[in-house]
DRENKE-468421 format. One record per residue (C-alpha): residue number from 1; x, y, z; residue in three letters. Coordinates in Angstrom, 2 decimals. Example, Ala and Ser with C-alpha at 12.3 -4.5 7.8 and 13.67 -1.06 7.14 Angstrom:
2
<vodo nr="1" east="12.30" north="-4.50" up="7.80" rest="ALA"/>
<vodo nr="2" east="13.67" north="-1.06" up="7.14" rest="SER"/>
This chain:
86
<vodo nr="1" east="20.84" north="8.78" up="24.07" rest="UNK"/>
<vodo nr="2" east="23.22" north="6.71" up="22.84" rest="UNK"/>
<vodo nr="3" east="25.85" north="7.97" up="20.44" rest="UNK"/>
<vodo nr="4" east="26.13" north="6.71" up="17.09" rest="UNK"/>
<vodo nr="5" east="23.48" north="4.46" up="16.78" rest="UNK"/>
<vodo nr="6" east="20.54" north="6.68" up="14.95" rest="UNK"/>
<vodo nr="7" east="21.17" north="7.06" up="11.21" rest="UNK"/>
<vodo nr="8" east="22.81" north="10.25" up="9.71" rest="UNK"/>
<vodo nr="9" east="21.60" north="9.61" up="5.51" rest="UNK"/>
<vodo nr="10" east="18.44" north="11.44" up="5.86" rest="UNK"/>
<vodo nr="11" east="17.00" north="13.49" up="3.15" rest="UNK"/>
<vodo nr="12" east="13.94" north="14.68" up="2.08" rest="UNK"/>
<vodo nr="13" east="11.35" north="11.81" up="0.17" rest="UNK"/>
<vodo nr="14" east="7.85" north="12.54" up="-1.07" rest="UNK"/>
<vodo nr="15" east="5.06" north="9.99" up="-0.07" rest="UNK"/>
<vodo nr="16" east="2.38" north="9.54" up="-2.23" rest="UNK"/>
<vodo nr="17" east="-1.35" north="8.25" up="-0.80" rest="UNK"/>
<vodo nr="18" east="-2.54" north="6.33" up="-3.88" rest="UNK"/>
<vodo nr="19" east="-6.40" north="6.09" up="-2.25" rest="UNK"/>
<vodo nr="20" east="-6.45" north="9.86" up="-3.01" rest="UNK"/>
<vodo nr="21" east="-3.03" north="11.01" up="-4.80" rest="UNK"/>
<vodo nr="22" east="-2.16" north="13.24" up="-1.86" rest="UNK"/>
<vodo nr="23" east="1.48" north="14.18" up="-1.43" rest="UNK"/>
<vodo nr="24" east="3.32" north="15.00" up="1.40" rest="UNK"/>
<vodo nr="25" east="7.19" north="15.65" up="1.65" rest="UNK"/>
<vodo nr="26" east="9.44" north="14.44" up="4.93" rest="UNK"/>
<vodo nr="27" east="12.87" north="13.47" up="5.73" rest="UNK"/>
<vodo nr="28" east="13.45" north="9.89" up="5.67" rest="UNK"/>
<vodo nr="29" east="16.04" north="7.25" up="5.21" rest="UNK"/>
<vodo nr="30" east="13.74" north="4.76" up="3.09" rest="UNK"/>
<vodo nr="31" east="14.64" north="2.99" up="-0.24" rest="UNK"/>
<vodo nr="32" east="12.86" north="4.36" up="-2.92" rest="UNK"/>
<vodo nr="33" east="13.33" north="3.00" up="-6.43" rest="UNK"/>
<vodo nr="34" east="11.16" north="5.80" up="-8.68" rest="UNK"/>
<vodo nr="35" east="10.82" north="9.46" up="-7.76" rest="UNK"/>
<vodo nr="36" east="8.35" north="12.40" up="-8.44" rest="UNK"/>
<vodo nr="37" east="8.69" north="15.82" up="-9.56" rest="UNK"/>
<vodo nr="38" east="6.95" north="17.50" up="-6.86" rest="UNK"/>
<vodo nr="39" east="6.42" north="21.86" up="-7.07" rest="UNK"/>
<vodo nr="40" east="9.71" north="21.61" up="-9.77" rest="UNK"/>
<vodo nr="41" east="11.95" north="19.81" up="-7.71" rest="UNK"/>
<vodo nr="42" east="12.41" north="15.62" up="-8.07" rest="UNK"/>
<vodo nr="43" east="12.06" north="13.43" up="-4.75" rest="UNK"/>
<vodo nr="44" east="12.60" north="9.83" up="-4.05" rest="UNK"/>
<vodo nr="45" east="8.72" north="8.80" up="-4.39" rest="UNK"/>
<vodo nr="46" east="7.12" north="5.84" up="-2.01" rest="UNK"/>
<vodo nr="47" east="3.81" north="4.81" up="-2.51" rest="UNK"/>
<vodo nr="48" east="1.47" north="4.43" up="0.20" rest="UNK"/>
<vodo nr="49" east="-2.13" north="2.62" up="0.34" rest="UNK"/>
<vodo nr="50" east="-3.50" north="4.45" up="3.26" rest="UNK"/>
<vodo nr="51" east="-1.92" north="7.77" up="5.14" rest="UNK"/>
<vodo nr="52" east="-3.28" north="10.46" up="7.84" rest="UNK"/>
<vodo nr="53" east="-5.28" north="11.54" up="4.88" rest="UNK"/>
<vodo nr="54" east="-7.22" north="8.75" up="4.00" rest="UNK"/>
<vodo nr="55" east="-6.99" north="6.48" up="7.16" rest="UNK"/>
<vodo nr="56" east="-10.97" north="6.24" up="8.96" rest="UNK"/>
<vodo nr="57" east="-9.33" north="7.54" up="12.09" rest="UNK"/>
<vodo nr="58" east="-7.84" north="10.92" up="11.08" rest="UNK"/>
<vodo nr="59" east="-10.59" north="11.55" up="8.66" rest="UNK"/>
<vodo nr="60" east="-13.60" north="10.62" up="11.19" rest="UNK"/>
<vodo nr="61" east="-15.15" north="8.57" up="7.69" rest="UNK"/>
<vodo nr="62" east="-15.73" north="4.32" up="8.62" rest="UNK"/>
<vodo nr="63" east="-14.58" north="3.89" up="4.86" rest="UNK"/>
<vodo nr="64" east="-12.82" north="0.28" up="3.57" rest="UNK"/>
<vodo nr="65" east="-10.28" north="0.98" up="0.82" rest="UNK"/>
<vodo nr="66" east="-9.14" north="-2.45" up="0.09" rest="UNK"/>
<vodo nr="67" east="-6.89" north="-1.21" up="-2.61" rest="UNK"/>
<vodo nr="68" east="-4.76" north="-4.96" up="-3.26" rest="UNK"/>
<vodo nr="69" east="-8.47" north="-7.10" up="-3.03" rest="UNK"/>
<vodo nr="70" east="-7.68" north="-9.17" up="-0.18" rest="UNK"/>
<vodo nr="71" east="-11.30" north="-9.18" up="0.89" rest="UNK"/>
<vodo nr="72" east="-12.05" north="-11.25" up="-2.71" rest="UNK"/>
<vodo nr="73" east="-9.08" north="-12.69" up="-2.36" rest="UNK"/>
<vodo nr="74" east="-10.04" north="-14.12" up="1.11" rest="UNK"/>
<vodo nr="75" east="-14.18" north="-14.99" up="0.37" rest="UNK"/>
<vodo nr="76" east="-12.71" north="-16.93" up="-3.31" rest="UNK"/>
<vodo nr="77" east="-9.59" north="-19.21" up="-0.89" rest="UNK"/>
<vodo nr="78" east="-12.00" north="-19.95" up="2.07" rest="UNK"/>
<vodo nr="79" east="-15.37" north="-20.74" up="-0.33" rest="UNK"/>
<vodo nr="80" east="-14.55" north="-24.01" up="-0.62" rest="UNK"/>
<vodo nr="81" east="-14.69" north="-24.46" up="2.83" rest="UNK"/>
<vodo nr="82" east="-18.37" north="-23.10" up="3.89" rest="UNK"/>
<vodo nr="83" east="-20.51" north="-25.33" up="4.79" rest="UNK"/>
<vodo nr="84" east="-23.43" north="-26.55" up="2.57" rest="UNK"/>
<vodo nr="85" east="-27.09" north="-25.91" up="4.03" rest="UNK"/>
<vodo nr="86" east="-29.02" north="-28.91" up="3.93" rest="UNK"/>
């Protein structure tokens, strides 16, 4: 490997899944602007919209979370361009 390239400010963050308010703590060198008191002890918190425990794959459910609307979002940009049945 090559020396001195791999950062050395890790420390341990909390990530939060906000489909299903799991938490799980890792080290990490993210930014993280609020934080979490987690089992009495505070941790830089980072929210997350899907993680191992809500993501179809790991959980073996085909469910959509579409947490930020982009599906309505989409259907109300692009209805102005379907085409009219005559």
């Amino acid at each position: 490997m090559k020396a001195e390239i791999h950062p050395d400010n890790y420390r341990l963050v909390a990530f939060k899944d906000m489909s299903n308010d799991d938490v799980f703590i890792t080290k990490s060198t993210v930014n993280a602007k609020e934080t979490i008191d987690f089992d009495g002890v505070e941790y830089p918190l980072v929210k997350l919209e899907i993680s191992r425990t809500s993501h179809p794959f790991y959980t073996g459910k085909s469910k959509l979370v579409d947490t930020a609307g982009r599906i309505d979002k989409f259907k109300t940009k692009y209805a102005k361009f379907k085409k009219e049945e005559e």
